[in-house]
ZAMARGU-4260 file (C-alpha; in steps of 0.2 Angstrom, whole numbers, plus 5000, padded with zeros to 4 digits):
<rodrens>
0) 5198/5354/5447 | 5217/5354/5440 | 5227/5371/5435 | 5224/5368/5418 | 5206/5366/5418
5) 5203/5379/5427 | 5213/5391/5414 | 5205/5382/5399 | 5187/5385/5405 | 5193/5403/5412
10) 5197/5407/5394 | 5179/5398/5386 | 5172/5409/5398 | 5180/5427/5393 | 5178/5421/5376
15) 5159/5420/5375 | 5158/5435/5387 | 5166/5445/5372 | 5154/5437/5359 | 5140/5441/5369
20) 5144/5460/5369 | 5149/5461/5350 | 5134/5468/5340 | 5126/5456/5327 | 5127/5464/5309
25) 5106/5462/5309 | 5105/5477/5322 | 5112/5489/5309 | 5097/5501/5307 | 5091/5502/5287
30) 5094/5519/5286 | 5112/5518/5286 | 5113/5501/5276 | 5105/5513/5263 | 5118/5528/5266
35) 5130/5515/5264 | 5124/5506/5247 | 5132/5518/5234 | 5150/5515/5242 | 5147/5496/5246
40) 5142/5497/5226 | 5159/5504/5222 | 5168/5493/5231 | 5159/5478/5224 | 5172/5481/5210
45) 5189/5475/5204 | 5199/5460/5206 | 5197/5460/5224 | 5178/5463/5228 | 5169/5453/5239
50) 5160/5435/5231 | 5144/5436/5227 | 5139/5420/5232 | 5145/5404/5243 | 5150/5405/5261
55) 5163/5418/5260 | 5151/5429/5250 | 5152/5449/5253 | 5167/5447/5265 | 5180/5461/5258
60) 5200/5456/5261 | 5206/5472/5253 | 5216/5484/5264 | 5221/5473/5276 | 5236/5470/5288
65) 5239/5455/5294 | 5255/5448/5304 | 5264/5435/5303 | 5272/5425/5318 | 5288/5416/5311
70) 5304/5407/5316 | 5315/5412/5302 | 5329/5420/5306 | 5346/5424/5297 | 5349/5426/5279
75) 5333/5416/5278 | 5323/5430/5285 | 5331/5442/5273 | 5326/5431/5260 | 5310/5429/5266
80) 5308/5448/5268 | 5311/5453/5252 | 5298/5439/5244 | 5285/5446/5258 | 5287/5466/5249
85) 5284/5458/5232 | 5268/5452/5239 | 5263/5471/5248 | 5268/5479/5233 | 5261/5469/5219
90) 5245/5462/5228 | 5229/5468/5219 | 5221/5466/5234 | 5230/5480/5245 | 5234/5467/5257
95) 5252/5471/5268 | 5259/5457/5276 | 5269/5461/5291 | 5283/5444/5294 | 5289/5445/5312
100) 5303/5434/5319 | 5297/5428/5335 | 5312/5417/5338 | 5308/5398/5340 | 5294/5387/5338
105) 5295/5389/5358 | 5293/5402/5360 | 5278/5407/5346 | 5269/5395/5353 | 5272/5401/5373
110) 5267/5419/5365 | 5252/5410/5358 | 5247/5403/5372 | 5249/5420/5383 | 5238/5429/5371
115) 5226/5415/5371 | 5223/5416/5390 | 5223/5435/5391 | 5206/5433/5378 | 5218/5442/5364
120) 5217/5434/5346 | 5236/5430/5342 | 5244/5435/5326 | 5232/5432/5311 | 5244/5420/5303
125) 5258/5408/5317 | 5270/5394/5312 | 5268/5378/5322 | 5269/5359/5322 | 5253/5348/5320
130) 5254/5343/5338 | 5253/5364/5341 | 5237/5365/5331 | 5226/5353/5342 | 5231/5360/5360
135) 5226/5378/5349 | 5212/5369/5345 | 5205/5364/5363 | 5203/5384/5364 | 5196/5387/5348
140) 5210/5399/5343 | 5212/5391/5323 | 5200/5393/5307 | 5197/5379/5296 | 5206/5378/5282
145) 5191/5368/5271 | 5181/5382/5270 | 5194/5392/5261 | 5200/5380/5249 | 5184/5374/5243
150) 5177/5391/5242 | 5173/5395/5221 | 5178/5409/5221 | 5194/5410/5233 | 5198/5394/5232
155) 5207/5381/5224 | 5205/5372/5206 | 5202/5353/5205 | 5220/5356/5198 | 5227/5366/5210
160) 5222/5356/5224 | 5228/5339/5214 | 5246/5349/5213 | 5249/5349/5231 | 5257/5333/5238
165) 5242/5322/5248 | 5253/5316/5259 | 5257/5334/5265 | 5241/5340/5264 | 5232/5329/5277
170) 5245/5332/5290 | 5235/5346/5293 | 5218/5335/5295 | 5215/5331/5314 | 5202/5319/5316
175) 5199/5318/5335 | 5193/5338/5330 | 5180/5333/5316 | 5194/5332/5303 | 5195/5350/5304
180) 5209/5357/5292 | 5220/5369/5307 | 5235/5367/5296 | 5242/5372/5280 | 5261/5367/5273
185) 5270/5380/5265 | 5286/5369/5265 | 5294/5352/5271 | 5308/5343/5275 | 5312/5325/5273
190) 5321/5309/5284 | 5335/5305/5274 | 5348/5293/5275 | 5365/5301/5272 | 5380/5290/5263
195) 5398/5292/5257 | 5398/5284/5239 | 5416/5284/5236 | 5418/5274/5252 | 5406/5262/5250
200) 5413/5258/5231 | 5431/5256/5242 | 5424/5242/5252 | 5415/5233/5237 | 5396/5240/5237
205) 5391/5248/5219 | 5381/5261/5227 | 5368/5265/5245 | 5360/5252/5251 | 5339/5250/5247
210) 5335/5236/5259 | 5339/5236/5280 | 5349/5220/5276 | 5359/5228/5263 | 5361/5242/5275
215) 5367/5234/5292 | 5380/5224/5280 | 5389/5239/5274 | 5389/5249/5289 | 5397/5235/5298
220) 5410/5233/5283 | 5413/5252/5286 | 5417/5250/5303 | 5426/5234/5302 | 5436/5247/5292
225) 5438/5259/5306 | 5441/5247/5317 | 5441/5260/5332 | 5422/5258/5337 | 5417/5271/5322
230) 5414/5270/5304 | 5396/5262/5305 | 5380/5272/5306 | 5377/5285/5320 | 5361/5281/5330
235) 5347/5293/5333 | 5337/5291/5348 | 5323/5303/5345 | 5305/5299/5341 | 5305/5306/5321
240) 5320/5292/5317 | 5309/5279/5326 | 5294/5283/5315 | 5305/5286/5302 | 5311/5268/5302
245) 5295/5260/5307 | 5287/5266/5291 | 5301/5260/5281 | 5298/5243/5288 | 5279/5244/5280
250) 5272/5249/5300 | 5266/5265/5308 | 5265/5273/5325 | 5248/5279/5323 | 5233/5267/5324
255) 5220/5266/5309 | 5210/5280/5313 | 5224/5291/5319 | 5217/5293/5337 | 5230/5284/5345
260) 5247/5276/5347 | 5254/5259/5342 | 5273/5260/5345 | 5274/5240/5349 | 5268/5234/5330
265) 5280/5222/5322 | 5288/5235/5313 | 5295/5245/5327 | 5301/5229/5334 | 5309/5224/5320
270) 5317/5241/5318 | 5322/5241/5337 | 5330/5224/5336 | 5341/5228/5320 | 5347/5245/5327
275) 5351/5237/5344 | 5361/5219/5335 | 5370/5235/5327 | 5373/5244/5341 | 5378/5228/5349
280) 5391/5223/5335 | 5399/5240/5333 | 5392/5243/5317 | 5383/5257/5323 | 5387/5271/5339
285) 5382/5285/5348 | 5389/5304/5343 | 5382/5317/5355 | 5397/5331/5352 | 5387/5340/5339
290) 5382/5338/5324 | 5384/5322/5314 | 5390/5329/5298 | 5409/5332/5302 | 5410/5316/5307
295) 5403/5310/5291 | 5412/5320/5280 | 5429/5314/5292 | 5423/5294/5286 | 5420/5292/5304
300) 5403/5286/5300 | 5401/5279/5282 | 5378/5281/5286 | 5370/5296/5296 | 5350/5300/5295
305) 5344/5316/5297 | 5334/5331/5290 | 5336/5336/5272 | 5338/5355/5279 | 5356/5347/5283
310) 5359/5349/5267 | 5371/5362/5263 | 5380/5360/5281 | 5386/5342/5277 | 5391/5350/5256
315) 5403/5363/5268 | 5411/5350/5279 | 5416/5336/5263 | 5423/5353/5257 | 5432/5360/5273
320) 5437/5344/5278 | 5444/5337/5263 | 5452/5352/5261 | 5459/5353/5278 | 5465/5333/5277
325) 5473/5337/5258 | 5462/5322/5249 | 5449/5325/5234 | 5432/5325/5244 | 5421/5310/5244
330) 5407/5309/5233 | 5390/5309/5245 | 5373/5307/5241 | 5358/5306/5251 | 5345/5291/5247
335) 5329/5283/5254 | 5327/5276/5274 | 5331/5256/5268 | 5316/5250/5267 | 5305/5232/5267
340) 5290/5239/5258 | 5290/5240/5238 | 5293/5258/5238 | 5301/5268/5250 | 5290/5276/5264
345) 5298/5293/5268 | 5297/5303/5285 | 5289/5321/5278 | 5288/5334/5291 | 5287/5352/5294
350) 5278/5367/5303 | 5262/5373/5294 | 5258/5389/5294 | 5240/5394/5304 | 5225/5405/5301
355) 5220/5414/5320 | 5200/5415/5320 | 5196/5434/5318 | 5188/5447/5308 | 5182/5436/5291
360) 5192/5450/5282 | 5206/5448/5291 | 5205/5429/5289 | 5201/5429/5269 | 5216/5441/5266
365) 5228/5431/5279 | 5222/5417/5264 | 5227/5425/5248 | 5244/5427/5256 | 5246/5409/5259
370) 5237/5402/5242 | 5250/5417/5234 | 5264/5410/5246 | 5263/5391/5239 | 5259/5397/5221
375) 5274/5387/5211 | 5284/5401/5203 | 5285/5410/5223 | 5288/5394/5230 | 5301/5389/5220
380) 5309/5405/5226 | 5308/5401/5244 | 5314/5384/5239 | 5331/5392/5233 | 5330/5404/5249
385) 5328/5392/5263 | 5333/5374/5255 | 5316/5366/5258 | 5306/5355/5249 | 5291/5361/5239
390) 5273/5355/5245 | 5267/5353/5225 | 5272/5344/5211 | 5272/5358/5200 | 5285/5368/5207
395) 5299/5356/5203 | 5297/5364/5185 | 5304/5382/5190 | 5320/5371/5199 | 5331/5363/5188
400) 5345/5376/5186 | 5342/5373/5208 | 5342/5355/5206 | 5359/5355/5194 | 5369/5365/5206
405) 5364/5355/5220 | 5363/5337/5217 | 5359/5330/5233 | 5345/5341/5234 | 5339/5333/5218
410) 5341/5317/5224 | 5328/5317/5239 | 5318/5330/5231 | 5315/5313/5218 | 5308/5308/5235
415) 5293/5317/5237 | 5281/5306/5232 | 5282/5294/5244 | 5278/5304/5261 | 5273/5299/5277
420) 5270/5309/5291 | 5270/5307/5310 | 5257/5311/5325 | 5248/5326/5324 | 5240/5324/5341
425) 5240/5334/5355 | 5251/5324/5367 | 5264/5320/5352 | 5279/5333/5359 | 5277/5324/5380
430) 5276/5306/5367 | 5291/5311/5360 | 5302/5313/5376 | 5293/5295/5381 | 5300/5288/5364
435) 5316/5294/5368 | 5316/5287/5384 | 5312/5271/5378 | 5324/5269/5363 | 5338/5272/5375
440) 5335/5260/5388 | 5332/5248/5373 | 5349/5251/5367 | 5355/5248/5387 | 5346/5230/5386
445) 5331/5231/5391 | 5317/5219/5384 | 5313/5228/5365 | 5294/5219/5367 | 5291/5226/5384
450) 5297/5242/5381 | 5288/5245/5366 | 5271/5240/5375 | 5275/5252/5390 | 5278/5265/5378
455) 5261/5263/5370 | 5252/5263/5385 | 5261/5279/5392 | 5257/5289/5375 | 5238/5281/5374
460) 5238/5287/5393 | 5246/5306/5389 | 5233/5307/5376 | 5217/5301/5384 | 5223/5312/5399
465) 5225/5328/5386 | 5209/5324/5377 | 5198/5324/5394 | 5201/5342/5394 | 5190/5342/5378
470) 5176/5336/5387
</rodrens>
């Protein structure tokens, strides 16, 4: 039996040893159940009191702490801080929130994993990546969402829930664990495509491009421009570009029911093949000093793709370094990945935010922080602190003095609507080194086909592999 199994069913095995010495509730004698009813009765009122009915009924979230594993840090953290004691002090419920940086998503989940094995329930709220929710899950570490958004009374509206993103939502959904809800999104980011619009109008394009043919021809206008091996569109070898680019040309990486991978469809070949003529033709290059956005704003690369959390880093270097070369800055904008299909299909991703299984109380309250949290007047607050993207429609109202001051932001939050979302499976962060891998040797020459079908087989393998833990 391997290392790992050998830990998992360790774990299975101090986890039932603790449920068997727990009490049941049944084995309270009725003597103190009555001494008990008159306060239980006071409780029962307020804004707060337990439900009466449904299958969170008489669990009571008032007066609790809970604590909170993030990854924020900076003047993000100080942001973030200050909406946290708006929540302690203004909650009805007497809930106090405790946010603690735990540095990087590294190391959350290594500190998660160490709490797991040592039988100790981890924080009763962490931040983590789908992929981080299903190898929790093989250890029964997360609650399911479901049971508190369709509670009626601690719950969500029909209108509530319709004002989240869907697309956002289900990254959350893992089917290969009965579509269990392990995840919820406080907040996204998007796969953009970065361009200079004053430089594109210099060599004769009206504005970005919308189709990959439109693209490729104005990247390698830019760099005929350049004409020292830059100008063009600086690659990205790492597995969310590949997706991103594979949903843009109307494909996925995913198979049909989301149990497995398909990284040799037509799409990611024909994404593969334009990226690598590109590459071939110098209207494309390798940048791997850095960050992208100096370049950019230098008009050594006329395209870069990247997170929309880039955002206000790439609006300081047009400034600094049009400023430092004595020219007006550029006008930039960020638009839709070029696509094939009708409507852009736009790489959404981000951390969800997880309930630990616990005490119900601690659970329920862990809850109305989060459902407080992604309430749109607080979230449109957290917008402005942190630069991300909402997760529901209704947020955008509380924005537009946000939106006028920054543009850009504007431009991809317009964007929203058309999400798509990569692997949530348990093997997706080894996959990702794989798709690495193999978009680099693609780009050295080797067969596109061939390397796309070795790819799938090695991800299909790490996750069959991963899964047989399970069972």
């Amino acid at each position: 039996m391997n290392t790992k199994r050998m830990w998992m069913l360790a774990t299975l095995l101090v986890a039932a040893l603790v449920l068997a010495a727990c009490p049941a509730p049944a084995a309270q004698a009725p003597a103190a159940m009555e001494e008990e009813a008159p306060a239980a009765e006071a409780m029962d009122e307020g804004p707060c009191a337990p439900a009466a009915e449904g299958p969170l009924a008489g669990i009571d979230p008032r007066g609790q702490t809970i604590v909170w594993w993030h990854q924020h840090r900076g003047s993000r953290e100080e942001k973030l801080a200050v909406i946290v004691e708006d929540f302690n002090t203004n909650n009805e419920c007497g809930i106090v929130l405790d946010a603690q940086n735990q540095g990087g998503y590294n190391d959350i989940r290594d500190k998660v994993n160490a709490s797991t094995a040592s039988g100790e329930q981890p924080a009763s709220l962490i931040v983590g990546y789908q992929n981080d929710q299903a190898f929790y899950q093989l250890n029964g570490v997360l609650a399911d969402f479901d049971k508190f958004i369709d509670d009626p009374t601690w719950g969500f509206t029909a209108e509530e829930r319709g004002d989240y993103f869907a697309s956002f939502m289900e990254q959350g959904v893992h089917p290969v664990f009965d579509s269990q809800r392990l995840g919820f999104p406080p907040n996204r980011s998007m796969e953009v495509l970065y361009y200079n619009q004053t430089w594109l109008e210099e060599l004769g394009f009206g504005g970005p491009p919308s189709t990959p043919a439109e693209f490729e021809e104005m990247a390698c206008a830019a760099a005929a421009a350049n004409g020292d091996g830059t100008g063009g569109y600086i690659l990205r070898d790492d597995a969310s570009a590949t997706a991103s680019w594979t949903f843009a040309l109307g494909g996925d990486v995913l198979n049909e029911d989301n149990t497995g991978y398909v990284y040799n469809g037509q799409a990611t070949i024909d994404a593969m093949t334009m990226l690598k003529r590109m590459f071939d033709n110098g209207c494309a290059y390798f940048f791997t000093e850095g960050y992208p956005n100096p370049e950019f704003a230098a008009r050594r690369a006329s395209f870069t793709q990247g997170s929309s959390s880039g955002l206000p880093f790439y609006a300081n270097d047009m400034v600094t370094i049009a400023e430092e070369q004595g020219r007006d800055m550029d006008v930039w904008g960020v638009t839709a990945i070029p696509h094939t299909t009708e409507n852009p299909v736009q790489n959404i991703y981000g951390a969800d935010v997880m309930i630990t299984a616990g005490p119900p109380e601690q659970e329920l309250a862990a809850w109305l922080f989060i459902k407080w949290f992604t309430s749109p007047e607080v979230q449109a607050r957290w917008v402005e602190a942190s630069n991300y993207f909402p997760t529901r429609a209704g947020t955008e109202a509380h924005l537009s003095g946000y939106v006028e001051e920054n543009p850009q932001y504007g431009e991809a939050l317009a964007l929203l609507g058309y999400g798509a979302y990569e692997p949530q499976l348990i093997s997706y962060q080894a996959v990702r080194d794989a798709a690495e891998t193999a978009f680099n040797e693609i780009m050295q020459g080797a067969d596109i086909q061939a390397t796309l079908d070795a790819l799938t087989d090695t991800a299909n393998e790490l996750q069959e592999e991963l899964m047989g833990e399970v069972e």
